[in-house]
PyMOL Python script that loads the backbone (N, CA, C, O; Angstrom):
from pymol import cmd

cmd.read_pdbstr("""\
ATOM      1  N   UNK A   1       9.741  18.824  -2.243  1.00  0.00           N
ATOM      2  CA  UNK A   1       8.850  17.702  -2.002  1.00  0.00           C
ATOM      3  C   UNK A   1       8.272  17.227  -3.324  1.00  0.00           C
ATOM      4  O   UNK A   1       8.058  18.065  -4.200  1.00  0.00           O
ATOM      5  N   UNK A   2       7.991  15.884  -3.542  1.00  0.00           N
ATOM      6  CA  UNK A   2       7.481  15.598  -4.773  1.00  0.00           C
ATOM      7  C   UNK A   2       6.005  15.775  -4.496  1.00  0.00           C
ATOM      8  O   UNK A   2       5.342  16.017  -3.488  1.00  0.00           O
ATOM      9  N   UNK A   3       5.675  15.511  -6.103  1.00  0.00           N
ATOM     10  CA  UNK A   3       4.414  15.869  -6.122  1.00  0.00           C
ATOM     11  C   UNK A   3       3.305  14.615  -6.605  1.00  0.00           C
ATOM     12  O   UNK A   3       3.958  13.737  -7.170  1.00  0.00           O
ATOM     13  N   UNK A   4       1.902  14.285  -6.557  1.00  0.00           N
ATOM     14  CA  UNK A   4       1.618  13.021  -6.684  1.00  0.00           C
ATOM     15  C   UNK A   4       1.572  12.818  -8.230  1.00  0.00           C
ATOM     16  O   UNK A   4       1.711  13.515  -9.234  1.00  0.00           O
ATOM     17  N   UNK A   5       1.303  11.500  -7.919  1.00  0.00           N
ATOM     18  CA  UNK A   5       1.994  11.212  -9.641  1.00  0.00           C
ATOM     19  C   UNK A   5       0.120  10.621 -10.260  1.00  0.00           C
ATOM     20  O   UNK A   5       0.051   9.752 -11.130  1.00  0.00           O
ATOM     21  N   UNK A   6      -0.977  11.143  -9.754  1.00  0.00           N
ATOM     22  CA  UNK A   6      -1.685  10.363  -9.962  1.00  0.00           C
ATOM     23  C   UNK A   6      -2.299  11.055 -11.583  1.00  0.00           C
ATOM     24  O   UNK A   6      -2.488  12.267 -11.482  1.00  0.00           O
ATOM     25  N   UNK A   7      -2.581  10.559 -12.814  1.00  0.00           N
ATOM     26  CA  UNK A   7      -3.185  10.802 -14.023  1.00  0.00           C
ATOM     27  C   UNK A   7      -4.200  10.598 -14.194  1.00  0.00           C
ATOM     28  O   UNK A   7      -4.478  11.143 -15.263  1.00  0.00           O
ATOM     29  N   UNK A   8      -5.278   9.979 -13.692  1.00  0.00           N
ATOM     30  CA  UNK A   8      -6.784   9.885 -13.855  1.00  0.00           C
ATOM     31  C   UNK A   8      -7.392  11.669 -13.825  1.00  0.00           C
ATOM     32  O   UNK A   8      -7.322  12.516 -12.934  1.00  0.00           O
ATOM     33  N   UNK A   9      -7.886  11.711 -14.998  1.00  0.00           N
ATOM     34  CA  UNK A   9      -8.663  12.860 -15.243  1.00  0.00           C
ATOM     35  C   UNK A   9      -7.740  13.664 -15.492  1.00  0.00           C
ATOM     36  O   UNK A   9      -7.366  13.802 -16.657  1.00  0.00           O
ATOM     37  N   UNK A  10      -7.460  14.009 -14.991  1.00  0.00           N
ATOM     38  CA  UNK A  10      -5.803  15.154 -14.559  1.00  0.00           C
ATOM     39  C   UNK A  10      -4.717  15.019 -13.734  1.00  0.00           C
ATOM     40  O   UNK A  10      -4.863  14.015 -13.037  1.00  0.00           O
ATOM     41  N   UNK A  11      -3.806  15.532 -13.537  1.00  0.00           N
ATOM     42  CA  UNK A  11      -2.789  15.927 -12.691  1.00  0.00           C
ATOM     43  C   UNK A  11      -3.051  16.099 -11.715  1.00  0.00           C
ATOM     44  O   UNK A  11      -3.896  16.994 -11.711  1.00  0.00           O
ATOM     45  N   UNK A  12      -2.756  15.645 -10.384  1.00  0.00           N
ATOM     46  CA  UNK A  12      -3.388  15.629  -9.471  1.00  0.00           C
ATOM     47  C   UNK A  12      -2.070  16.870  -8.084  1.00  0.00           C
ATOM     48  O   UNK A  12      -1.070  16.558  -7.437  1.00  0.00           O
ATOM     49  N   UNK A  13      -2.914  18.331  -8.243  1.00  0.00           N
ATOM     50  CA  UNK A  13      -1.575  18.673  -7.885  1.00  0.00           C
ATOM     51  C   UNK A  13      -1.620  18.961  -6.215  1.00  0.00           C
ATOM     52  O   UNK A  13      -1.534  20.105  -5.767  1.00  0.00           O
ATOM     53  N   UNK A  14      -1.727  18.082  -5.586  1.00  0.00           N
ATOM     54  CA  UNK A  14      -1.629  17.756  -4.091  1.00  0.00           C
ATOM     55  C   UNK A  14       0.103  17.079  -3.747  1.00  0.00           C
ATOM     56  O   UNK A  14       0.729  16.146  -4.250  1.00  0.00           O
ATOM     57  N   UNK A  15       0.328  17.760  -3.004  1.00  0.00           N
ATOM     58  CA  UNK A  15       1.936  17.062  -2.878  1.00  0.00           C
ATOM     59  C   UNK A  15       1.706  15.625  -1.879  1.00  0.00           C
ATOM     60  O   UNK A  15       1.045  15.245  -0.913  1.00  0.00           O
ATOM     61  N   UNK A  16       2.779  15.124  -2.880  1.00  0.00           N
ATOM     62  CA  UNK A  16       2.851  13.401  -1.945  1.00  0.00           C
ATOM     63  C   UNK A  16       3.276  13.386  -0.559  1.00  0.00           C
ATOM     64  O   UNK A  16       4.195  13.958   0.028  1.00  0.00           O
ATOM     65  N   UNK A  17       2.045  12.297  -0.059  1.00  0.00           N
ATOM     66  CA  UNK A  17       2.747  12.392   1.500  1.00  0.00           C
ATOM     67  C   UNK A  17       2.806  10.212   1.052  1.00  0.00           C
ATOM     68  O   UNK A  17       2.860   9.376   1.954  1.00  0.00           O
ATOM     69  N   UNK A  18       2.788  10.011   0.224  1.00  0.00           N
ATOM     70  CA  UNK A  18       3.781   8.363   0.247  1.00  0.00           C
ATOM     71  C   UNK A  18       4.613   8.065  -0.324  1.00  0.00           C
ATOM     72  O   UNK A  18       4.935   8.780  -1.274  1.00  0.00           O
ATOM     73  N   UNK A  19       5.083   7.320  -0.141  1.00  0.00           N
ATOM     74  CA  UNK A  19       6.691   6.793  -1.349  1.00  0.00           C
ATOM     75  C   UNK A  19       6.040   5.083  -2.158  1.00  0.00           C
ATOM     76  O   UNK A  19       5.977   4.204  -1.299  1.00  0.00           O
ATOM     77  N   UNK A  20       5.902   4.933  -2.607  1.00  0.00           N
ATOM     78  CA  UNK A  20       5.665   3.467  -3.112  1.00  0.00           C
ATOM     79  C   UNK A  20       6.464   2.605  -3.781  1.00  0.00           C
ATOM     80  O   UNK A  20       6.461   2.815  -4.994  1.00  0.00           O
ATOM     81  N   UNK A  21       7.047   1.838  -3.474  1.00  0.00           N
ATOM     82  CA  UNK A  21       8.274   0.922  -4.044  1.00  0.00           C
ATOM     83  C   UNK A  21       7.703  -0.038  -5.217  1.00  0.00           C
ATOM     84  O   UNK A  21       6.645  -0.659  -5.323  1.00  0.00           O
ATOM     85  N   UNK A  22       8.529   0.060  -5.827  1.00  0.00           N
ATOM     86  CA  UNK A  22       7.700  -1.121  -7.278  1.00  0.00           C
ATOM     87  C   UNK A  22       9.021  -1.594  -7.883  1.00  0.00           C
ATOM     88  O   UNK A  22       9.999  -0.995  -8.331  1.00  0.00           O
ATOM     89  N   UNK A  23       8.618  -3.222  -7.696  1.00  0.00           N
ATOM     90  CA  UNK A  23       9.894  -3.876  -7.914  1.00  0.00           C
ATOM     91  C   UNK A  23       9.271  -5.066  -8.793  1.00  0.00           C
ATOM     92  O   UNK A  23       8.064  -5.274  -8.909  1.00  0.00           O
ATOM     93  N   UNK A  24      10.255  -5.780  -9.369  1.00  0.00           N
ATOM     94  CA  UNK A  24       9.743  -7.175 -10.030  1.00  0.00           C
ATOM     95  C   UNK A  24      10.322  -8.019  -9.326  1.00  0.00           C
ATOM     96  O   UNK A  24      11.464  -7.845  -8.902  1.00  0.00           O
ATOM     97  N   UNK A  25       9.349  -9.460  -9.010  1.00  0.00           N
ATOM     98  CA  UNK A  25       9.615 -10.623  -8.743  1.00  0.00           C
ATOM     99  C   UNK A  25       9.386 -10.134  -7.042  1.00  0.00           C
ATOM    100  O   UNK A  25       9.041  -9.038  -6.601  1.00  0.00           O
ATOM    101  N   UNK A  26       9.634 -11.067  -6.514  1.00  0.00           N
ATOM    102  CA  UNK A  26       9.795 -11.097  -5.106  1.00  0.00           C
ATOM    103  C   UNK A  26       9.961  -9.607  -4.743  1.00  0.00           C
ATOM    104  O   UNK A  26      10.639  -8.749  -5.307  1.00  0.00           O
ATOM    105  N   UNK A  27       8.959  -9.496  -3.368  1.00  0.00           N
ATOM    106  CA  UNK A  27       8.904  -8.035  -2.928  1.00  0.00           C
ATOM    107  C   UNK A  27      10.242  -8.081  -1.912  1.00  0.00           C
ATOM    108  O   UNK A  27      10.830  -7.077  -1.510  1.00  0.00           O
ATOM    109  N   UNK A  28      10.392  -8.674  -1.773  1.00  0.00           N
ATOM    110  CA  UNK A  28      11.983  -8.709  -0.600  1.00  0.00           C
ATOM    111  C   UNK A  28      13.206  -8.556  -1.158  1.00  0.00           C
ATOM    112  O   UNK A  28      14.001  -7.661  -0.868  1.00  0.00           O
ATOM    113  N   UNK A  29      13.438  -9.778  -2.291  1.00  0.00           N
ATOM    114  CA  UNK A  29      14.479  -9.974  -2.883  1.00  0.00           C
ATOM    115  C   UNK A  29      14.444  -9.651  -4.696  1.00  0.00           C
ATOM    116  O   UNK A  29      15.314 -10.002  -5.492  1.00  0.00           O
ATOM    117  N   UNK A  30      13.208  -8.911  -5.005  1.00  0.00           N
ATOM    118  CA  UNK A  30      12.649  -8.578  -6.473  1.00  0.00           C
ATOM    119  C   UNK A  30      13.617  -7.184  -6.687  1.00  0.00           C
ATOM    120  O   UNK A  30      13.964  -6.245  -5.969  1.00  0.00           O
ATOM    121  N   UNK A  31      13.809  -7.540  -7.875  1.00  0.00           N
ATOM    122  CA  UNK A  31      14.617  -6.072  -8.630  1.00  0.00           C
ATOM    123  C   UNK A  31      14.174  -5.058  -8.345  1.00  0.00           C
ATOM    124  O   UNK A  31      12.965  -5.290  -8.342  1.00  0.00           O
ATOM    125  N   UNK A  32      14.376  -3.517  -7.958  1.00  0.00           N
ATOM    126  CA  UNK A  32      13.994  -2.648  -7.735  1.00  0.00           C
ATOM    127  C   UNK A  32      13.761  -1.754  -9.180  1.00  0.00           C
ATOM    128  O   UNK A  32      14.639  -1.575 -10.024  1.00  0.00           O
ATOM    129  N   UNK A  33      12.098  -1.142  -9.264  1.00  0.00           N
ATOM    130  CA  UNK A  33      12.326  -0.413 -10.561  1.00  0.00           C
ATOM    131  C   UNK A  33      12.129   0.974  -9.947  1.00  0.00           C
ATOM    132  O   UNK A  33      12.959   1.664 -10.540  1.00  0.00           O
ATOM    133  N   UNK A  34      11.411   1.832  -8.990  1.00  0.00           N
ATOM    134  CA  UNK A  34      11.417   2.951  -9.154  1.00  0.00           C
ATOM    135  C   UNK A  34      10.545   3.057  -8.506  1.00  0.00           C
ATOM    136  O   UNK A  34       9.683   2.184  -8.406  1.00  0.00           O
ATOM    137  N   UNK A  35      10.520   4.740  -7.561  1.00  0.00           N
ATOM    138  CA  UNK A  35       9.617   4.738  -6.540  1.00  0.00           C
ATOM    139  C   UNK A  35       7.865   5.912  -7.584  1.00  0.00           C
ATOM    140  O   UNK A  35       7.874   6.826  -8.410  1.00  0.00           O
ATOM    141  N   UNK A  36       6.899   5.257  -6.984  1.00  0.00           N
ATOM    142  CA  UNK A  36       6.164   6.207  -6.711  1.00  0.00           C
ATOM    143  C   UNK A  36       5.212   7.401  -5.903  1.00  0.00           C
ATOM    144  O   UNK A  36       5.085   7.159  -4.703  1.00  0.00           O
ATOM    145  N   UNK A  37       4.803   8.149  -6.192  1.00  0.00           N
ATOM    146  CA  UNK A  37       4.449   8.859  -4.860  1.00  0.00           C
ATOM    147  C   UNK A  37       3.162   9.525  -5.179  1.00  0.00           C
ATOM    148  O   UNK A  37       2.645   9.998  -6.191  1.00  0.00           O
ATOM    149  N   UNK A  38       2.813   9.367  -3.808  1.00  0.00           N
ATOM    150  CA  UNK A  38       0.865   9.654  -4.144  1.00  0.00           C
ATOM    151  C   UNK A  38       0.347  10.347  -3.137  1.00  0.00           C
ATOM    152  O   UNK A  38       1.070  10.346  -2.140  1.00  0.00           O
ATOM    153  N   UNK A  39      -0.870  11.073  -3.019  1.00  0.00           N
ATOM    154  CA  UNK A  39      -1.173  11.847  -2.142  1.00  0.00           C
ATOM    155  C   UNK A  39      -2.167  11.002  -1.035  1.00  0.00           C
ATOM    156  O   UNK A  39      -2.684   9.973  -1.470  1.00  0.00           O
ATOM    157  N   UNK A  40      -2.345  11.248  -0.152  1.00  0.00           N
ATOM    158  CA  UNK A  40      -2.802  10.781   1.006  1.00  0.00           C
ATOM    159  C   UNK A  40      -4.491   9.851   0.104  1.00  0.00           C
ATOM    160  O   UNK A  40      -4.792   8.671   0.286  1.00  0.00           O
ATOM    161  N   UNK A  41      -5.337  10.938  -0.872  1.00  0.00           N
ATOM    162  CA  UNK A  41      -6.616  10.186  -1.589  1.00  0.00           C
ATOM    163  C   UNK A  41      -6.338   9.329  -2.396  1.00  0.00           C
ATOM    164  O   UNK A  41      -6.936   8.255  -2.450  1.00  0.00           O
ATOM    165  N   UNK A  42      -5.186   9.728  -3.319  1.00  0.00           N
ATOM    166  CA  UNK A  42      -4.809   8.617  -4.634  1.00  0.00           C
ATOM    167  C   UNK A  42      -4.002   7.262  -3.515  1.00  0.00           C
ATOM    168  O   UNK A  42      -4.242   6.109  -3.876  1.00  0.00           O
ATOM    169  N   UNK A  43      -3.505   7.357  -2.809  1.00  0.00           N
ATOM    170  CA  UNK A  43      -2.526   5.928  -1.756  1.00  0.00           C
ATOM    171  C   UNK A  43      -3.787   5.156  -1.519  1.00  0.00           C
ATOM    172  O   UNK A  43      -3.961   3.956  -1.732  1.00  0.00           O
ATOM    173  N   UNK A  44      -4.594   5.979  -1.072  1.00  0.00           N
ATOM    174  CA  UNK A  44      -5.703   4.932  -0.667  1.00  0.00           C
ATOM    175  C   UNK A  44      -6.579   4.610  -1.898  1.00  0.00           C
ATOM    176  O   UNK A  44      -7.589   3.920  -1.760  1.00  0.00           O
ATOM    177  N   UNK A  45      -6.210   5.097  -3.090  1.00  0.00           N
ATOM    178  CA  UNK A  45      -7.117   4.149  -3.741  1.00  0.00           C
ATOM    179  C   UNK A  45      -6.680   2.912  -4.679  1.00  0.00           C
ATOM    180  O   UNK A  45      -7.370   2.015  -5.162  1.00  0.00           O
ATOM    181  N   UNK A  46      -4.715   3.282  -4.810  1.00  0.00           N
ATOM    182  CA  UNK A  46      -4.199   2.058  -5.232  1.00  0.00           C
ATOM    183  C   UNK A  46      -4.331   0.390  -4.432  1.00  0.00           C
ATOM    184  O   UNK A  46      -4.539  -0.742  -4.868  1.00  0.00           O
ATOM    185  N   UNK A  47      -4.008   1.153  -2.638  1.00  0.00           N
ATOM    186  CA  UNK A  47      -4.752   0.084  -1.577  1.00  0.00           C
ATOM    187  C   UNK A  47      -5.705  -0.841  -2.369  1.00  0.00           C
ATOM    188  O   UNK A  47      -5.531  -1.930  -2.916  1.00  0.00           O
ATOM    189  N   UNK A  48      -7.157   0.270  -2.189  1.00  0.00           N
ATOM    190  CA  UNK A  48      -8.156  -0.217  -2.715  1.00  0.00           C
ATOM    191  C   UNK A  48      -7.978  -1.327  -3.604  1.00  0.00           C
ATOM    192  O   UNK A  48      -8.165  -2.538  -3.482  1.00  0.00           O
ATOM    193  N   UNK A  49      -7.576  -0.610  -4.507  1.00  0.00           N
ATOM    194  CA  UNK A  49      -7.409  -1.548  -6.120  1.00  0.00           C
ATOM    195  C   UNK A  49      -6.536  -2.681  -6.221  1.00  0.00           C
ATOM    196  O   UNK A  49      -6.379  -3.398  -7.210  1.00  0.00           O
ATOM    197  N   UNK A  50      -5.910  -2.783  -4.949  1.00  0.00           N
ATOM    198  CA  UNK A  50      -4.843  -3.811  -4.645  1.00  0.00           C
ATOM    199  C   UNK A  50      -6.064  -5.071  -4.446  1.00  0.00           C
ATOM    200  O   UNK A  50      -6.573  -5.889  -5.212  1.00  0.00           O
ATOM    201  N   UNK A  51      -6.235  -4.705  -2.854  1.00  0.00           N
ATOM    202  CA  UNK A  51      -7.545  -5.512  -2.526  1.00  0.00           C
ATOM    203  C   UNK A  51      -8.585  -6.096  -3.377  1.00  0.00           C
ATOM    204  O   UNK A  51      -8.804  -7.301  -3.505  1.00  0.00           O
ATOM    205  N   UNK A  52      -9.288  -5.005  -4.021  1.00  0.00           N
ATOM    206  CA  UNK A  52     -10.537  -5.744  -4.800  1.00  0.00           C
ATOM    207  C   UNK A  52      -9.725  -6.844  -5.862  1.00  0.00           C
ATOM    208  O   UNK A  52     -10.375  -7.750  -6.384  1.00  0.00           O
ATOM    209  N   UNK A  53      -8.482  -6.710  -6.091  1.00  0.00           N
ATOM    210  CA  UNK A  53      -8.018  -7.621  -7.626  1.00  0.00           C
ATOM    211  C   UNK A  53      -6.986  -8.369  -6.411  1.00  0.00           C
ATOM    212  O   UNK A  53      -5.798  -8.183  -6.673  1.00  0.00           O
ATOM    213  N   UNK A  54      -7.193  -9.058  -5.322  1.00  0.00           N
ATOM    214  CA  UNK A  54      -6.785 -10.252  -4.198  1.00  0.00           C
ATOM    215  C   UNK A  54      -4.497  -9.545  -4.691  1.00  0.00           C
ATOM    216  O   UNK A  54      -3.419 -10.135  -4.624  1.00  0.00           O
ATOM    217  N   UNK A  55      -4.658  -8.981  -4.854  1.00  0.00           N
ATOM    218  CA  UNK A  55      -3.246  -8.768  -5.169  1.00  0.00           C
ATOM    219  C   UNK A  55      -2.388  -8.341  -3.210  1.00  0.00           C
ATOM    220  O   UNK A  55      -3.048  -7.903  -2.268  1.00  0.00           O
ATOM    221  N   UNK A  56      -0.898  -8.650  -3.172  1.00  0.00           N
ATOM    222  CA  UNK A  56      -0.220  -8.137  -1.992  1.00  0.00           C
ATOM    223  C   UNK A  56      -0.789  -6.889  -2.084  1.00  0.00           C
ATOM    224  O   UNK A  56      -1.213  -6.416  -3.139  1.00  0.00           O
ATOM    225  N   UNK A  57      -0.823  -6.132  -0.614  1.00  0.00           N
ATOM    226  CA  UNK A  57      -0.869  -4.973  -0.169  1.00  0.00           C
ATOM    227  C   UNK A  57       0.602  -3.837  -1.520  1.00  0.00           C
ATOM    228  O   UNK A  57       1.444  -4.401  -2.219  1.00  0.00           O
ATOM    229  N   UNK A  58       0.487  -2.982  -1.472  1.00  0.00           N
ATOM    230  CA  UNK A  58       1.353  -2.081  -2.275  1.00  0.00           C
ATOM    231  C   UNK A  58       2.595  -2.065  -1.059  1.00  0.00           C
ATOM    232  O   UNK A  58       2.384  -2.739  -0.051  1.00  0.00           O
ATOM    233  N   UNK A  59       3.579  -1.474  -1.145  1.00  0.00           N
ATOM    234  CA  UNK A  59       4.547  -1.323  -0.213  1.00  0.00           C
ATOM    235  C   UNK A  59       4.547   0.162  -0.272  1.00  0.00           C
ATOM    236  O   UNK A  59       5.191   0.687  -1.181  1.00  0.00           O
ATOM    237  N   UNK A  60       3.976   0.825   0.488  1.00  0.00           N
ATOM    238  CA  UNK A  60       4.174   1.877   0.608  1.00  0.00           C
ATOM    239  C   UNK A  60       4.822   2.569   2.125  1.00  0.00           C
ATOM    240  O   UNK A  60       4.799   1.831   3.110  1.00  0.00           O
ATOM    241  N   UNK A  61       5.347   3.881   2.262  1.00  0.00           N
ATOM    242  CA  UNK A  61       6.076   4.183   3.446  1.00  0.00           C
ATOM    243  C   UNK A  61       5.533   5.793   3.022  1.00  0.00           C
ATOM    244  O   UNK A  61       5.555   6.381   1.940  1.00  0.00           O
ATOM    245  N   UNK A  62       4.959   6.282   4.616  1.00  0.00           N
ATOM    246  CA  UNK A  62       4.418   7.847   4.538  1.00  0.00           C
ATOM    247  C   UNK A  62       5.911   8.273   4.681  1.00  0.00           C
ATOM    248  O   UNK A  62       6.866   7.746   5.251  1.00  0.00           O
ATOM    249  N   UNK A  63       5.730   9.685   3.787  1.00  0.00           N
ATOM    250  CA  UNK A  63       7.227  10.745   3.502  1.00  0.00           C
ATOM    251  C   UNK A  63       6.557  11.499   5.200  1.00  0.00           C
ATOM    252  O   UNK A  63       5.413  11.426   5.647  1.00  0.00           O
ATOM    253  N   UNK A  64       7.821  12.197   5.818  1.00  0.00           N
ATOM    254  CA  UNK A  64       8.178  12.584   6.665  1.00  0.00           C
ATOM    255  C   UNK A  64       7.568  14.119   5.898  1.00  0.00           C
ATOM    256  O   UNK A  64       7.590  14.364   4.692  1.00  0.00           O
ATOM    257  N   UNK A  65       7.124  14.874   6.833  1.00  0.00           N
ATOM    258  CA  UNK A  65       6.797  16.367   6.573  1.00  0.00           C
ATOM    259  C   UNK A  65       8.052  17.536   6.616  1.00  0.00           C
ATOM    260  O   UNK A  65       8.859  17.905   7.470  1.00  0.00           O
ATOM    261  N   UNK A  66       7.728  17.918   5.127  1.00  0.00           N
ATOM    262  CA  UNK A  66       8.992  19.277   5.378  1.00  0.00           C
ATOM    263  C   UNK A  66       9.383  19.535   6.449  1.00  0.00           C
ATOM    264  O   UNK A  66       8.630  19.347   7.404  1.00  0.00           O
ATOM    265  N   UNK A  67      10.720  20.063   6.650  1.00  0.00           N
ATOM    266  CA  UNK A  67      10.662  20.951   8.206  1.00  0.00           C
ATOM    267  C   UNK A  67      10.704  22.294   7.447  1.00  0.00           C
ATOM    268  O   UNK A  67      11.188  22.402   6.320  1.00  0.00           O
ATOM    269  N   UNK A  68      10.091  23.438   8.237  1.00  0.00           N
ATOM    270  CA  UNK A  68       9.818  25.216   7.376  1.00  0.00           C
ATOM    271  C   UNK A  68      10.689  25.652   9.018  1.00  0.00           C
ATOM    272  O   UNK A  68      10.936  26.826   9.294  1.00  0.00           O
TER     273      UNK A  68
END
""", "prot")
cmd.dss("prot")
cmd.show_as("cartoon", "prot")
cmd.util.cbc("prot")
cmd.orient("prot")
């Protein structure tokens, strides 16, 4: 499972439960650059930061839980 990718302060070592798509140009038909992944506190605060700066929602998709 990956792990979150968040760098504020530190390493944030909570494993990712999102995937986040980040593409240029058009979110439909925009180039694909590379996924990121964040933990359930850091997802909600890119949200956040989406919102307060009027920007699209992030595209994010929750990862499916290990099976053990």
């Amino acid at each position: 499972m990956e792990q979150c990718e968040s760098k504020t302060m530190y390493v944030c070592k909570q494993p990712a439960t999102w995937r986040q798509t980040v593409q240029v140009g058009n979110r439909v038909d925009g180039r694909f650059l590379y996924y990121s992944y964040w933990c359930d506190e850091h997802a909600e605060v890119v949200a956040q930061r989406r919102r307060r700066d009027h920007l699209t929602p992030p595209m994010m998709v929750r990862l499916a839980p290990e099976a053990t």
